[in-house]
Rosetta silent file (secondary structure, phi, psi, omega in degrees, C-alpha in Angstrom):
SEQUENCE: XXXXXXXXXXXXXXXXXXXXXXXXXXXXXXXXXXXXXXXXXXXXXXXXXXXXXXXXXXXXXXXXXXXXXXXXXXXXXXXXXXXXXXXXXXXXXXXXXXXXXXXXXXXXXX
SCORE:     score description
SCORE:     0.000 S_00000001
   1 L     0.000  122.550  178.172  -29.690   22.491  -12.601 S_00000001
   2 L   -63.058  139.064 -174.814  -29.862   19.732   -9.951 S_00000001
   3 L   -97.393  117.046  149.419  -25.933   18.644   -8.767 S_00000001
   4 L   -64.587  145.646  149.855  -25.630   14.679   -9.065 S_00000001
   5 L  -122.981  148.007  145.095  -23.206   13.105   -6.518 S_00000001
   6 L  -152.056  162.815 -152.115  -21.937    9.908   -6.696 S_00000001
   7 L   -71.737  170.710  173.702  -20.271    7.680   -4.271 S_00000001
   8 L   -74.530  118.087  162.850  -16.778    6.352   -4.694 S_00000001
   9 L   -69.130  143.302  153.052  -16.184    2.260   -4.930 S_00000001
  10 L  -130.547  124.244 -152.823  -14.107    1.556   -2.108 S_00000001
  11 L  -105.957  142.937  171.242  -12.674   -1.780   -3.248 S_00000001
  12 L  -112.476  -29.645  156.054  -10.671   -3.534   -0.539 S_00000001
  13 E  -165.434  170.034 -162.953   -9.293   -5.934   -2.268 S_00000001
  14 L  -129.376  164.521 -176.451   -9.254   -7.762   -6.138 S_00000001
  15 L  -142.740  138.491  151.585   -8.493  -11.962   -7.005 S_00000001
  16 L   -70.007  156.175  177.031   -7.177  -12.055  -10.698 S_00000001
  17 L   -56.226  -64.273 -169.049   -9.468  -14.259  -12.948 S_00000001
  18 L   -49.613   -8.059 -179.832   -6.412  -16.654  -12.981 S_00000001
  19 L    74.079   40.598  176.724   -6.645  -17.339   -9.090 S_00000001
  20 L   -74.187 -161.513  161.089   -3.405  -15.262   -8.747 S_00000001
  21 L   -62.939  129.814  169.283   -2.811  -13.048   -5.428 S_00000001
  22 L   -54.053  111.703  175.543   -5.144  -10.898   -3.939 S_00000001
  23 L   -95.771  177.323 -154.907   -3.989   -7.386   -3.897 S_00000001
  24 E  -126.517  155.850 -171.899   -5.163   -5.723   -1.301 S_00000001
  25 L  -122.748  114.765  171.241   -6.388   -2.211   -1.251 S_00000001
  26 L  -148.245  134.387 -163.396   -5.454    0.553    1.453 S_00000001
  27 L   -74.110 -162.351 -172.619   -6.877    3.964    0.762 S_00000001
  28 L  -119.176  122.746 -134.921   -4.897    6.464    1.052 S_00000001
  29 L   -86.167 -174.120  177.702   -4.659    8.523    4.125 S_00000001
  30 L   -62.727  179.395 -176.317   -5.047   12.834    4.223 S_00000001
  31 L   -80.951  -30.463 -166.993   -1.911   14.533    3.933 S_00000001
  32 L  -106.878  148.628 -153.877   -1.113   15.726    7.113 S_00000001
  33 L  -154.672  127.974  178.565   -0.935   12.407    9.762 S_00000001
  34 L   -90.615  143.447  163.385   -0.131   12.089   13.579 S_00000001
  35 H   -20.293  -60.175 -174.499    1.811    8.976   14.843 S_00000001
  36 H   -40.281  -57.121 -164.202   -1.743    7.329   16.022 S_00000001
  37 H   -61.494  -26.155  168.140   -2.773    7.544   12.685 S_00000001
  38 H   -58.290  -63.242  157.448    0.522    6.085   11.186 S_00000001
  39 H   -14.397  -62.289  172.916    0.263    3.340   13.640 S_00000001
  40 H   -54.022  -43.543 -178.053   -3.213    2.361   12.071 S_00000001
  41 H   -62.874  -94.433 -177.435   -2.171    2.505    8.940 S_00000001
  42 H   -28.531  -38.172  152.807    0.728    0.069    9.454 S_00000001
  43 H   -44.981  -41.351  178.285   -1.441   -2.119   11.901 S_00000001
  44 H   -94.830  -24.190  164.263   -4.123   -2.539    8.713 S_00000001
  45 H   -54.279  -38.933  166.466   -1.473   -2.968    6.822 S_00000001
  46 H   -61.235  -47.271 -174.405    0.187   -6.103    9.072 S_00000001
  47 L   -41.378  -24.100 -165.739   -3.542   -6.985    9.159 S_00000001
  48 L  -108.415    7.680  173.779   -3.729   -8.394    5.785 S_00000001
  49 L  -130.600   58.240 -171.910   -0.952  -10.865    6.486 S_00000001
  50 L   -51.326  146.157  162.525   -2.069  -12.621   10.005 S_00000001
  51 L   -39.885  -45.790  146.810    0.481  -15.159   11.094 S_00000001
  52 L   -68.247   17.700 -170.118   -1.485  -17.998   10.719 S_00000001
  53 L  -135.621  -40.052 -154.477   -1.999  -17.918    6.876 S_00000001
  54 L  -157.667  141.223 -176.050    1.420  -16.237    5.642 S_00000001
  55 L  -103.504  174.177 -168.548    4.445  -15.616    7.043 S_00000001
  56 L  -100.206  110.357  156.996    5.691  -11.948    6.604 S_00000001
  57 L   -41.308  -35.528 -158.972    9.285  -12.519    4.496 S_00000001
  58 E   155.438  154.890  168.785   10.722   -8.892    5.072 S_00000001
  59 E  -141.667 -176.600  174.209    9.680   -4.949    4.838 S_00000001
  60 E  -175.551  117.641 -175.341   11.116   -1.457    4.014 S_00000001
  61 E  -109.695  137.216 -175.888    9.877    1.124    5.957 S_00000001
  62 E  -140.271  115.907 -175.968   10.517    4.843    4.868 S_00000001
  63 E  -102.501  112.297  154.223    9.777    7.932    6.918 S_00000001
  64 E  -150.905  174.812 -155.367   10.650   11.216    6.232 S_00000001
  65 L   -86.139  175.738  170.066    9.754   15.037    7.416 S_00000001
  66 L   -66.191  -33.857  171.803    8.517   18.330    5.842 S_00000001
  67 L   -90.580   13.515  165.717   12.363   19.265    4.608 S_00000001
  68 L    97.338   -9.991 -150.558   12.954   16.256    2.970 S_00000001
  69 L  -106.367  132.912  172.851   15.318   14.661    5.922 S_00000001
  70 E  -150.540  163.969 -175.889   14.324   10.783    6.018 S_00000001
  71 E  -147.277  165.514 -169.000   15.237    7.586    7.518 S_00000001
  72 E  -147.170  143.698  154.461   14.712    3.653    6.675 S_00000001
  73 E  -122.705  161.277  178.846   14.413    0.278    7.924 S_00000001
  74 E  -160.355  133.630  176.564   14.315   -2.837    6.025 S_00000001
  75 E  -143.772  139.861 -156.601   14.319   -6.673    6.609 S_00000001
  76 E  -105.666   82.020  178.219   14.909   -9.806    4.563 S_00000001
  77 L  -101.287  142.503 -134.188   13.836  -12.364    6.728 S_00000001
  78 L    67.791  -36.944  171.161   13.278  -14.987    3.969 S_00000001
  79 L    76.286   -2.817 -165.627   15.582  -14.275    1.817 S_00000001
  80 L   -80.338   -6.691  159.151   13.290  -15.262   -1.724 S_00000001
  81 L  -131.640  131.308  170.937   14.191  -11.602   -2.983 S_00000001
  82 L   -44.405  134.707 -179.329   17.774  -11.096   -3.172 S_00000001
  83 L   -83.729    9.522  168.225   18.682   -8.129   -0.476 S_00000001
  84 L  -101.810  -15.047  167.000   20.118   -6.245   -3.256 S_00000001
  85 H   -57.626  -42.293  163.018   16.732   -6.201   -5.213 S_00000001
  86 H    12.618  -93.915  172.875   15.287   -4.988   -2.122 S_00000001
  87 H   -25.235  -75.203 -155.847   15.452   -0.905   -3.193 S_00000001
  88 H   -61.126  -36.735 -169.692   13.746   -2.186   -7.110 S_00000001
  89 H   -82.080  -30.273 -175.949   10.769   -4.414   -5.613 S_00000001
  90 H   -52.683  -76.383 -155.663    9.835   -1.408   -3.084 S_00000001
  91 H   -70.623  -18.900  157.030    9.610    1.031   -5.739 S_00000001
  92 H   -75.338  -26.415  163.747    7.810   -1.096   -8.299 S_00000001
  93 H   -64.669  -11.326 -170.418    5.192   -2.063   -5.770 S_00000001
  94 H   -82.576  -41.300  168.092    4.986    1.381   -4.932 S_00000001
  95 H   -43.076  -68.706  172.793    4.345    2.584   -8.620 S_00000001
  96 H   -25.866  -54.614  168.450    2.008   -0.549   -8.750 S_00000001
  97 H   -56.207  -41.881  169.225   -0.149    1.325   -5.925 S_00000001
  98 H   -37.989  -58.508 -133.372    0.108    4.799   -7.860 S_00000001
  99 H   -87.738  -21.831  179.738   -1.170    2.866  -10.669 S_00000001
 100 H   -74.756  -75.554 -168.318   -4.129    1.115   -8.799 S_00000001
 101 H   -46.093  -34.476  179.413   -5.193    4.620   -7.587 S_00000001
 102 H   -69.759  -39.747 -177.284   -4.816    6.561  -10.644 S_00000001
 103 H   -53.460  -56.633 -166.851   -7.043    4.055  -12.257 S_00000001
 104 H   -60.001  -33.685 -170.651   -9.389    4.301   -9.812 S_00000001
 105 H   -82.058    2.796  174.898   -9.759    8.163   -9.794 S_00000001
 106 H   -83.211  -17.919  175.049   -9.858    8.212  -13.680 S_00000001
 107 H   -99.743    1.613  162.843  -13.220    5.942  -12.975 S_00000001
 108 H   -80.145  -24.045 -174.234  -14.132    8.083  -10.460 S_00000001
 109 H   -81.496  -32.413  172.835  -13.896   11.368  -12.656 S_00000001
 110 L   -48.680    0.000    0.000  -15.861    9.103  -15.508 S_00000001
């Protein structure tokens, strides 16, 4: 029996029908990751918000090791989310990204 492959979409980013916000698409890197490569990642990540289009409001950056020991920065420069919401919009955008991915690999397995 002859093996099929087939390729992966790699979608970079989606526009809602409604002409909402683009979300942007960043794959997801291997598990194990050197500084350079963290660098990149955050660098394509800055990338999708140039200076001249959008200003960046604020981050929350979270780092942590093989034993669980982690550390965070985070900044509100805008102030349009409250700095105690802070903590709740990270982790629902983060789910949101789970939720992007899972989709995609259930249409990749399909």
């Amino acid at each position: 029996m002859t093996e099929h492959k087939t390729s992966t979409p790699r979608l970079h980013s989606v526009r809602f029908k409604d002409g909402g916000a683009t979300v942007r698409v960043i794959h997801a890197p291997p598990k194990r990751k050197n500084r350079a490569d963290l660098d990149r990642l955050v660098r394509e990540t800055l990338a999708f918000y140039p200076s001249d289009s959008c200003d960046i409001g604020g981050f929350a950056f979270v780092v942590w090791d093989a034993e669980g020991a982690s550390t965070c920065v985070l900044a509100n420069y805008d102030g349009r989310i409250p700095s105690i919401l802070i903590p709740d919009f990270v982790r629902n955008r983060l789910l949101a990204q789970k939720i992007i991915q899972w989709t995609m690999d259930d249409l990749k397995d399909s």
